[in-house]
N, C-alpha and C positions, 0 to 999 in steps of 0.2 A: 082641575087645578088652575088657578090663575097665577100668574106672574104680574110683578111690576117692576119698574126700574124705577129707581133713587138711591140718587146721589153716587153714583157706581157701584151701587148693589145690587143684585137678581135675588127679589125676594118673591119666596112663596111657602105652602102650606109645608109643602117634603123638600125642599130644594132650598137650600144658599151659598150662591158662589158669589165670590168677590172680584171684580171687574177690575185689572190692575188696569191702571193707564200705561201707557208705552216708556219702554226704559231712557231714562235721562234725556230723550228728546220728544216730541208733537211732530205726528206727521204732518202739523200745518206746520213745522217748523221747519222742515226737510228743504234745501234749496237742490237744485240740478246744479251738477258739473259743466263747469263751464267748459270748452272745446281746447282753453289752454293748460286747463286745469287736468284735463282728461293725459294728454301730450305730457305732460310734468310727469305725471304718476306714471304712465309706459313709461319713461325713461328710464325713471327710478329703480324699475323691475329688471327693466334690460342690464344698468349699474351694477343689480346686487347678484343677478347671474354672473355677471362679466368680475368678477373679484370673487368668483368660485372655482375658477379656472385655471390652468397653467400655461402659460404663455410659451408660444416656441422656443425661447429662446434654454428658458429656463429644462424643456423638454430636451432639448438638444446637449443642457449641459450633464441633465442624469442618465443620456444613453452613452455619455463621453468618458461618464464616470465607471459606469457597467462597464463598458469596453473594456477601460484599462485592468480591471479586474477582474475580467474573463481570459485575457491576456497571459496574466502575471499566473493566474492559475493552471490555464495550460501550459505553460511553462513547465511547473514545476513536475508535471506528470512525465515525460522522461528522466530524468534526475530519481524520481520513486521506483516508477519501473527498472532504473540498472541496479540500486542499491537494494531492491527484492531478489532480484537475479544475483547479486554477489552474495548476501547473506545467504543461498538458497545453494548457492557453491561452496560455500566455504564449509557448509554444514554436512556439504555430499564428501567434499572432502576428508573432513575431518573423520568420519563416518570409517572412509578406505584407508585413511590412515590407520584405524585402530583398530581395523578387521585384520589387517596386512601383519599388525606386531601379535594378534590373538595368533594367528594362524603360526607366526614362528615360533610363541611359547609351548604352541601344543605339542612340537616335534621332536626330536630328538636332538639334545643340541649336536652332535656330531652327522646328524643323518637331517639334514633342512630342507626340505621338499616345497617347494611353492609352485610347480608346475600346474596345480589344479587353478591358482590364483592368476593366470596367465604371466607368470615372470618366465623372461628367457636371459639368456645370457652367464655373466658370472665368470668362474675361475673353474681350474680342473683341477679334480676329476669328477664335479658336480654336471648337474646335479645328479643326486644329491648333495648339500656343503655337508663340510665340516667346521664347523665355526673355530676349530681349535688351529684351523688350518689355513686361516681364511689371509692373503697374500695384503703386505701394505700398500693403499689407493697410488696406485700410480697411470704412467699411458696406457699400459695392458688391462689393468682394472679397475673399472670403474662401477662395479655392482650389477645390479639387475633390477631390467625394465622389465612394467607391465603396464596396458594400457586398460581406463574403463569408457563409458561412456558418460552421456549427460547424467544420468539417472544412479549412474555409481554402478554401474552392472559391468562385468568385464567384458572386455571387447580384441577380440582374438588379434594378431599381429596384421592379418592379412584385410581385416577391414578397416583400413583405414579411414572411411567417412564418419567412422563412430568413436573416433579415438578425440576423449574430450581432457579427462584427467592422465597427466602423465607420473606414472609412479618410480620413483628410484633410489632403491635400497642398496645401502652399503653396510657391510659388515666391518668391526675396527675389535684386535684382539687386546684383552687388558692383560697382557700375561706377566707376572706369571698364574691370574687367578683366571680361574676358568671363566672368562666371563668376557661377553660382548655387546659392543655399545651400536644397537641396530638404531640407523639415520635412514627413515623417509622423508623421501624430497618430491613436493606434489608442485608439480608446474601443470598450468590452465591457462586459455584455450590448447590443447596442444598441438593443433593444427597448423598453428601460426608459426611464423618465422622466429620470432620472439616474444616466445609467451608472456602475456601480458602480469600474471599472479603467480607469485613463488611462496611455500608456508613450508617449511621442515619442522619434521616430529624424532622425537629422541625419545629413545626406551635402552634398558638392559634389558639382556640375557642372561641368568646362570647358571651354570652346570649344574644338576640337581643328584648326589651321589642317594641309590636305595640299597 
């Protein structure tokens, strides 16, 4: 096989390539960087890093910004926490409210037994009551307590560490119709000197003649 070159071509028998000249410059035309020229260009490089960056100052004002917004947020996390703990009350409450008037429809209205619910107290010659019989609120009578715990569960007289809700029932007679207007009065913490949460619940009672 012979080759020849012309004119920028590689010709032969099985072979032809085209010999491009160099893109839009001659390497006779190529000059060297001059030493200030070289200096310019590093500078330029170091410029366009330095305008990718964030300045301290600027850094110091987005962790001032985070701050105050880590801040405001733990803040609000007591304020959530008591208003889950009231809602969580009110519901335990409400609950022994409406256990406490089941429990008196199921009895007899002249025969009212709550001693299983831990209520002590009342008027004589209960208990058992007689709701027909039941004295007007005055110094002598004032109803009957019982106490539960956090949880709503009853909690006996004598442990007092567990006494959370304070219950107290009063019986009021509408005579001449058999019938009585039973008031729970639920005061929480009841540990305290002056309970902080007071909520009363009203129901009847009536006489059911068979």
């Amino acid at each position: 096989m012979s080759i020849c070159f012309t004119d920028g071509f590689i010709c032969g028998r099985m072979l032809c390539e085209v010999r491009r000249p160099p893109h839009n410059e001659s390497a006779l035309h190529r000059s060297a960087a001059t030493p200030t020229q070289r200096t310019l260009s590093a500078a330029r490089r170091r410029s366009a890093v330095a305008t990718t960056a964030f300045t301290l100052i600027e850094v110091m004002l987005a962790l001032a910004i985070v701050s105050i917004g880590i801040v405001a947020i733990l803040g609000l996390i007591p304020n959530a926490l008591q208003s889950s703990r009231d809602a969580a009350d009110n519901t335990v409450m409400a609950t022994i409210a409406h256990d406490v008037f089941n429990a008196v429809r199921t009895n007899t209205f002249t025969q009212v037994d709550l001693r299983g619910l831990g209520f002590t107290g009342g008027f004589p010659p209960g208990p058992p009551y007689n709701l027909l019989n039941v004295p007007p609120a005055n110094g002598n009578y004032r109803g009957i307590v019982a106490y539960f715990d956090q949880g709503g569960f009853i909690a006996t007289p004598a442990a007092v560490q567990n006494h959370y809700f304070q219950v107290n029932l009063t019986f009021t007679n509408q005579s001449p119709l058999a019938l009585s207007v039973v008031t729970a009065t639920v005061v929480w913490p009841a540990q305290s000197a002056a309970p902080v949460n007071t909520n009363v619940f009203v129901t009847k009672i009536a006489q059911y003649y068979q």
